[in-house]
C-alpha positions in Angstrom: 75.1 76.7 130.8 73.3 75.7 133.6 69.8 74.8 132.4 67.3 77.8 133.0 64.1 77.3 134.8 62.2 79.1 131.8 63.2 75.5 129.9 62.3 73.5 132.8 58.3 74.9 133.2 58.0 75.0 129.5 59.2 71.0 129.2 57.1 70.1 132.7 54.0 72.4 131.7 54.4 74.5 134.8 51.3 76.1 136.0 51.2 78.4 139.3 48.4 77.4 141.9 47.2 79.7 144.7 46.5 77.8 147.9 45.2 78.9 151.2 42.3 80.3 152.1 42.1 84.4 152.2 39.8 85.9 155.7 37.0 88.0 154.9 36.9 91.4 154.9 35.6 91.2 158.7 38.0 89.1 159.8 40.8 91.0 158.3 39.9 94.1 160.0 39.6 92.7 163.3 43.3 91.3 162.9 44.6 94.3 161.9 43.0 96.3 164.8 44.6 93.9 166.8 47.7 93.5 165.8 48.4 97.4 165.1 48.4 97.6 168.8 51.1 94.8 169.6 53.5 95.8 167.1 53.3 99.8 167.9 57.0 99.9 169.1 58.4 98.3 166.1 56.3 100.1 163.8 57.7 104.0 165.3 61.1 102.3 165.6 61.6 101.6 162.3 62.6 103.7 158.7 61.2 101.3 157.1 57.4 100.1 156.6 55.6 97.5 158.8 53.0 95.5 157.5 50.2 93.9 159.1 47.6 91.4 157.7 44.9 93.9 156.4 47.1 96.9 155.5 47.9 97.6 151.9 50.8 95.8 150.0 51.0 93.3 152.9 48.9 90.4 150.7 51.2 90.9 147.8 54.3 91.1 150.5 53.6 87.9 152.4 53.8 86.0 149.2 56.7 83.3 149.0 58.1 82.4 145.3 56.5 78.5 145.7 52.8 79.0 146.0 52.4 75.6 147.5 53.3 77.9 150.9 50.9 80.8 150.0 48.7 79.7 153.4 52.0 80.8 155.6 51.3 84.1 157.0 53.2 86.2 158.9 52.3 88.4 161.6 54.2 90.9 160.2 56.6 92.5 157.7 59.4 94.5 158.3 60.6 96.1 155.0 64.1 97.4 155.9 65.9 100.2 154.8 68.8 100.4 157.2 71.0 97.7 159.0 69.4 99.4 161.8 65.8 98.6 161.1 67.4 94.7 161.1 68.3 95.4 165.0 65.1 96.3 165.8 63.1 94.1 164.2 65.3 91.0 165.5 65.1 93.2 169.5 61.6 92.8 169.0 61.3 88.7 168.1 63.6 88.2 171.2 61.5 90.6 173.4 58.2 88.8 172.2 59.5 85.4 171.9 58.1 85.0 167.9 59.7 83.1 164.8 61.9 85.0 163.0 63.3 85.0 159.5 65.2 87.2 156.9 63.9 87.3 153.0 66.0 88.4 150.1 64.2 86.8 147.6 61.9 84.5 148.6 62.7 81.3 147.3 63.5 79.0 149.9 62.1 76.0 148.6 60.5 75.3 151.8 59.3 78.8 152.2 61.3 79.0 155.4 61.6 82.6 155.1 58.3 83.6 155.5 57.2 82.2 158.5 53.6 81.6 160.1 52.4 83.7 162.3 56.1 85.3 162.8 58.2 88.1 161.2 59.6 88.2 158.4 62.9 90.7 158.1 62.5 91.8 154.6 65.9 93.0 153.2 64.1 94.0 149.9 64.4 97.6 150.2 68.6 97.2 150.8 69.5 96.3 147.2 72.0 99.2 146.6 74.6 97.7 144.4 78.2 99.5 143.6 81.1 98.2 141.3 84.5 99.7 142.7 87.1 100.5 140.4 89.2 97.8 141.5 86.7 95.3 140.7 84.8 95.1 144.4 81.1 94.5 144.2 79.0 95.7 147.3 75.6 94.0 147.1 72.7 94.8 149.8 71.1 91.8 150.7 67.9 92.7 148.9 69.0 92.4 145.8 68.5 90.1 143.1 70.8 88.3 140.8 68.9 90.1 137.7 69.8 93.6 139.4 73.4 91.7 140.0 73.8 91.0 136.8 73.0 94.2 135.2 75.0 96.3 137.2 78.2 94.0 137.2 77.6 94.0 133.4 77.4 97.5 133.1 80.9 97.7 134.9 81.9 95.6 132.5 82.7 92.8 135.5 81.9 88.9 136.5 80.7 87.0 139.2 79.6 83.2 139.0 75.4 83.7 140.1 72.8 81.5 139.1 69.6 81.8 136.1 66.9 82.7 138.3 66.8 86.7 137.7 64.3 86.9 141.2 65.8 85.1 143.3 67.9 86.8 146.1 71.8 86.8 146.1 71.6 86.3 149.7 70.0 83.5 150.2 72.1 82.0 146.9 75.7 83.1 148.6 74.8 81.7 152.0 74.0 78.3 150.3 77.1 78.3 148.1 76.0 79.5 145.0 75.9 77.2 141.5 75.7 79.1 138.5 76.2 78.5 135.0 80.4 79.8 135.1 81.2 78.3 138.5 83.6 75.7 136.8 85.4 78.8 135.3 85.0 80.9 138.3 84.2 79.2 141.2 80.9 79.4 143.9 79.7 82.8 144.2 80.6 82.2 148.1 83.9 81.7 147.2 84.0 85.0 146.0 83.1 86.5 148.7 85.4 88.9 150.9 83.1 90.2 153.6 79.4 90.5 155.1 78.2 93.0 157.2 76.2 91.2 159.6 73.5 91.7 162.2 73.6 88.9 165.0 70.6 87.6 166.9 72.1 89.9 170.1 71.7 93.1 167.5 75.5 93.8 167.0 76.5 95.2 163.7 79.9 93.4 162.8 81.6 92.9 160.0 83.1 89.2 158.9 85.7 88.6 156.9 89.1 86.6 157.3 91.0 88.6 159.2 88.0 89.6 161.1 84.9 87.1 162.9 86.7 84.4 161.1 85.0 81.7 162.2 81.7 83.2 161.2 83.2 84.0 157.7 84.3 80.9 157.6 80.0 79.9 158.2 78.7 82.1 156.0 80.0 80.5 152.6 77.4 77.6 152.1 76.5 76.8 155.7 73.3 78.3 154.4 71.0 81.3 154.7 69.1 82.1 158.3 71.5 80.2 160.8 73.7 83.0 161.9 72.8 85.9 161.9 71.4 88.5 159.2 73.5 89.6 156.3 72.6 93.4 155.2 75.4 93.4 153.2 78.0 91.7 150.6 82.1 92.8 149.5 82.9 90.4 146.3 85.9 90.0 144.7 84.9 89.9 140.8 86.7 89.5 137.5 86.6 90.9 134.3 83.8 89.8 132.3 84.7 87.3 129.7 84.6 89.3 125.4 83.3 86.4 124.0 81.4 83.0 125.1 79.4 79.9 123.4 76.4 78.4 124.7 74.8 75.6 123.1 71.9 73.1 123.3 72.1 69.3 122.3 68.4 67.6 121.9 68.6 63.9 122.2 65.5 61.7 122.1 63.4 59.6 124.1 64.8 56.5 125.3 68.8 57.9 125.2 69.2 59.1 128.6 71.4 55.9 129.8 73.6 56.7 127.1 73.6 60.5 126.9 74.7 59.9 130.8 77.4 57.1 130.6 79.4 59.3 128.0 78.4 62.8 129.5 79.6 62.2 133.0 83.1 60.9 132.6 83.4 63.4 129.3 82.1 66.6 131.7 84.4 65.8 134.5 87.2 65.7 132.3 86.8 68.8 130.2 88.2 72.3 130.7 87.2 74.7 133.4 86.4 76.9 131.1 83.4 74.7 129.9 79.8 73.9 132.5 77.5 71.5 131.2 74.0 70.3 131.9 71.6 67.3 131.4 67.6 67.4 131.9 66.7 64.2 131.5 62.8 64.2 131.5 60.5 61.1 132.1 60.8 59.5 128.7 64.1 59.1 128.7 65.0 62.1 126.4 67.6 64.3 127.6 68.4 68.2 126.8 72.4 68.9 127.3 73.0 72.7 127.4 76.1 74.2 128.1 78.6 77.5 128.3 82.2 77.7 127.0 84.0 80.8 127.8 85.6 81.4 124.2 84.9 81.0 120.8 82.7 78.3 119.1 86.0 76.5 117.9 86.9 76.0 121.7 83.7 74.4 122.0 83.5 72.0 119.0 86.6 70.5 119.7 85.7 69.5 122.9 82.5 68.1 121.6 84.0 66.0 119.1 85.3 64.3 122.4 81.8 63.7 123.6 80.8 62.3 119.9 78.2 64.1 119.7 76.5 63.1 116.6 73.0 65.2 115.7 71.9 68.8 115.1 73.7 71.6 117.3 71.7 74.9 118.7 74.7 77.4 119.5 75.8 81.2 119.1 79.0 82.8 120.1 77.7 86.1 121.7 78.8 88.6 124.4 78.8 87.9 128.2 75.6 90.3 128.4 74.0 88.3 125.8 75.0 85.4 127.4 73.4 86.4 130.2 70.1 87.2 129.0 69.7 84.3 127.6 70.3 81.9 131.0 67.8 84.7 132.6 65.1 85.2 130.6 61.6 83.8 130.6 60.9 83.2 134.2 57.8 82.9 135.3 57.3 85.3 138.9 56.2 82.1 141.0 55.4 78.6 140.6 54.2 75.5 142.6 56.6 72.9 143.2 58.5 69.6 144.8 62.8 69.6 144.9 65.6 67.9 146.2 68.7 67.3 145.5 71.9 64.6 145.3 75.2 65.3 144.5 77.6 62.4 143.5 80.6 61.0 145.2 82.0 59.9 141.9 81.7 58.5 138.4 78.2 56.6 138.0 78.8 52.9 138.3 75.4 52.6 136.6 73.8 55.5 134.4 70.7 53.8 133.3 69.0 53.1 136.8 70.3 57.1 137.6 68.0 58.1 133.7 65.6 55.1 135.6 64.9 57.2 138.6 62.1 59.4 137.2 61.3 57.2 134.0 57.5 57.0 133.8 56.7 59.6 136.2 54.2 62.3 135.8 56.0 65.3 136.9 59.6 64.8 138.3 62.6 65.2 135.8 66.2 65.7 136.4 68.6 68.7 136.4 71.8 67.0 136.6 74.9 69.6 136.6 78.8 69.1 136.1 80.4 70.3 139.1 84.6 70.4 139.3 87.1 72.9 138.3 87.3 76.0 140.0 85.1 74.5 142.5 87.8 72.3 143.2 90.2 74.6 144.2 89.6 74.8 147.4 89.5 72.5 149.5 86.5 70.6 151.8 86.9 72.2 154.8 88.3 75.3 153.4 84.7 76.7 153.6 81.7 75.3 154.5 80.4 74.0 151.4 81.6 70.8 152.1 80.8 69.0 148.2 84.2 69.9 146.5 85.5 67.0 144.6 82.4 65.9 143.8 81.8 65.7 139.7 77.9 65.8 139.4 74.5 67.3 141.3 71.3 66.2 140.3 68.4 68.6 141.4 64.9 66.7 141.3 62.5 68.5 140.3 58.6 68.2 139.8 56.4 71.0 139.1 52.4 70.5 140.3 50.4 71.9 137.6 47.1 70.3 137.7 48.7 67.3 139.3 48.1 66.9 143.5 51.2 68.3 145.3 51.2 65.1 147.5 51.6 63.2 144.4 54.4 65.3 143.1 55.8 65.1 146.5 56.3 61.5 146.4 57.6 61.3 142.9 60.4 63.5 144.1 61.0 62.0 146.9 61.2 58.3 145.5 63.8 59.7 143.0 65.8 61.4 145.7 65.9 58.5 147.9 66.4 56.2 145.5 69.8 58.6 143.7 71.3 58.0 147.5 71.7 54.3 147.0 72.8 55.0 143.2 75.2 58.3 143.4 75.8 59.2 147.0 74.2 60.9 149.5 75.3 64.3 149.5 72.6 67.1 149.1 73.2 70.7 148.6 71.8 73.2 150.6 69.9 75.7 148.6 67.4 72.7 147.6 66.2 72.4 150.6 63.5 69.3 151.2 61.7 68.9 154.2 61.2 64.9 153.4 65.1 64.5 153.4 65.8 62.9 156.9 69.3 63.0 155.9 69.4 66.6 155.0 71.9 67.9 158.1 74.7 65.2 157.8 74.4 64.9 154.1 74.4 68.3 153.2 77.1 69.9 155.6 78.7 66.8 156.1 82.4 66.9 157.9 81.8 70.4 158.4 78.4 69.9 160.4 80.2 69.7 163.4 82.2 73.0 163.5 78.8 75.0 162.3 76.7 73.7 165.1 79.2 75.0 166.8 79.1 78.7 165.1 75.8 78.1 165.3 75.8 78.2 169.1 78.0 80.9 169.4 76.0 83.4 167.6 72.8 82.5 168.2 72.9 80.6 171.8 68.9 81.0 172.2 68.0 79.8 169.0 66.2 83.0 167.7 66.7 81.9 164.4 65.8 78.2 164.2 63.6 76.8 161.5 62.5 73.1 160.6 66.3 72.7 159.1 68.3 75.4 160.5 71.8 74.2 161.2 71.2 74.5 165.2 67.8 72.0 164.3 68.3 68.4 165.2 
């Protein structure tokens, strides 16, 4: 059970900030007159709704999910309905020139998806969801893994997704997709069987293996934005599992050296039908949660090979009381810093890895067991590039009362210094603008053949952002 983010604010006293200043009323109107004019033809070309700074709905709209980027604001919003409504809006940035971006859910961590001054392709409104009978999911892009989740459930089906109920499984399938089952079931890209795509040239196509390979082979974790825009998802899912275990292991300050040097090496090792996960927090105390697809005996007795020795929180329950409980709690935004590591191997030393955010005011971290069905395919086989690897570390500091610059370089110290200690590989979804590295590091051997899908599909650079694939 990956750790959810409802633990993570409780245990780092998350607080939401507003930033940015709001124009007066005066101001606002005179944009709006303005602007009304210049986006006319979009705005009686489209099913959807257009907003403008100064209509209704459009301050709410603009809003990303970190609130350390609530002074971005775009020129407009296209809330789409229709694959269609994508064709014009993306006809329009080319015509005009203007940044671009699609939004699922709004949680690039970076706020790439709502861009200043340029429009943002909402997909919200396209979050029709169907189960098939043969087990086929097809998920508009606008939908959210809590929507995911409840219909899959409902249909009495599977699919490895992550805790965050808001944020969007577009974004989370371009990037890869960790989730709390993925060493049981694999990356939620790697259950994916097609996209319906609209490219930067407005063509409607459809990718999948047999068709647009090569762009197929791009969308699963060369990350969201960089090819095109996805209105839709076809995922292979699996029965959803009767009965499963999660648990929670509190271990106190000062242990997180130890809790590390036997949880590594033990988490590699055991089943695929077991995901882990440490938070190791600034005093050295460490929370291991976890899932096992089974009954509690299944669990114990692999516990009993960790030697775990102190009070166990854990309840066998039903996969949707499983999930509930990994998506519950969230708070609807929050301000904060994040990057990511993800190691090349076993941890030569697992007390300077516990030492990276000892002492520190807001930065703790999230430090996952990768492996299993990850593993199954191979490096280049996709473009998440990571498998093999055993462990990813997210670092994570939430800004509260503290300053953002402050909590900025707290994560970045830890980040940099988890390169030297773990390796340098970074996964996608986490984007951080301070990572230098972030290009090689997180697409690795595979960098190479997506620049060049990358240039295929979007020759002009349409859709280019500080760290789109096509950036350099």
């Amino acid at each position: 059970m990956a750790v959810s983010r409802r633990d993570v604010f409780r245990w780092a006293g998350a607080a939401a900030v507003a930033g940015g200043a709001v124009a007066g009323a005066g101001g606002v109107a005179a944009a709006a007159a303005g602007g009304a004019g210049r986006w006319a033809r979009l705005r009686a070309r489209l099913a959807g709704e257009l907003l403008l700074p100064g209509d209704d709905g459009y301050e709410a709209a603009r809003l990303p999910f970190n609130s350390l980027f609530d002074h971005q604001r775009p020129a407009a919003i296209a809330r789409c309905v229709r694959p269609e409504d994508v064709q014009r809006s993306l006809e329009e940035a080319r015509r005009r020139g203007i940044r671009v971006a699609a939004r699922g859910g709004g949680h690039s961590y970076a706020a790439y998806s709502t861009p200043h001054d340029g429009l943002v392709i909402d997909l919200g409104p396209m979050n029709r969801i169907e189960v098939r009978p043969d087990g086929t999911a097809v998920v508009g892009a606008g939908a959210r893994l809590g929507d995911v989740y409840a219909a899959l459930a409902a249909a009495g089906r599977c699919l490895p997704l992550g805790n965050c109920p808001s944020v969007g499984i577009a974004g989370f399938t371009l990037g890869g997709g960790l989730g709390w089952v993925d060493r049981a079931f694999g990356l939620t890209c790697d259950r994916l069987r097609a996209a319906r795509v609209v490219t930067v040239d407005s063509r409607v196509i459809t990718a999948a293996e047999d068709r647009s390979p090569d762009l197929f082979w791009a969308l699963r974790g060369g990350g969201g934005g960089n090819f095109g825009v996805v209105t839709s998802f076809e995922f292979a899912t699996v029965p959803a599992p009767e009965v499963l275990t999660v648990f929670r292991i509190r271990f106190p300050a000062g242990s997180a050296a130890d809790v590390l040097g036997a949880w590594q090496p033990w988490s590699a090792a055991a089943p695929d039908h077991l995901s882990s996960t440490c938070v190791v927090l600034p005093d050295g105390s460490v929370d291991l949660t976890g899932c096992s697809i089974g009954p509690e005996a299944l669990l114990h007795a692999e516990l009993a090979r960790l030697g775990v020795d102190g009070p166990l929180e854990h309840a066998e329950v039903d996969y949707p009381t499983a999930t509930a409980i990994m998506t519950q709690g969230h708070p609807p935004r929050n301000a904060f810093r994040a990057s990511s590591r993800i190691s090349d191997g076993l941890w030569d030393d697992p007390a300077a890895v516990a030492g990276t955010v000892r002492g520190m005011d807001s930065a703790l971290l999230i430090v996952g067991a990768l492996g299993g069905a990850i593993d199954r395919l191979r490096p280049t086989d996709t473009a998440y590039p990571h498998r093999g690897a055993p462990t990813s570390v997210e670092v994570f500091g939430t800004v509260g009362a503290l300053p953002p610059e402050h909590v900025t370089r707290e994560v970045d110290q830890a980040q940099v210094e988890l390169a030297r200690l773990i390796g340098s590989g970074t996964y996608i979804n986490y984007l951080d603008p301070e990572q230098e590295d972030w290009a090689e590091t997180a697409y690795r051997h595979n960098l190479r053949r997506l620049r060049a899908v990358a240039r295929r599909y979007d020759p002009d650079g349409v859709l280019r952002f500080p760290q789109s694939v096509g950036a350099r």
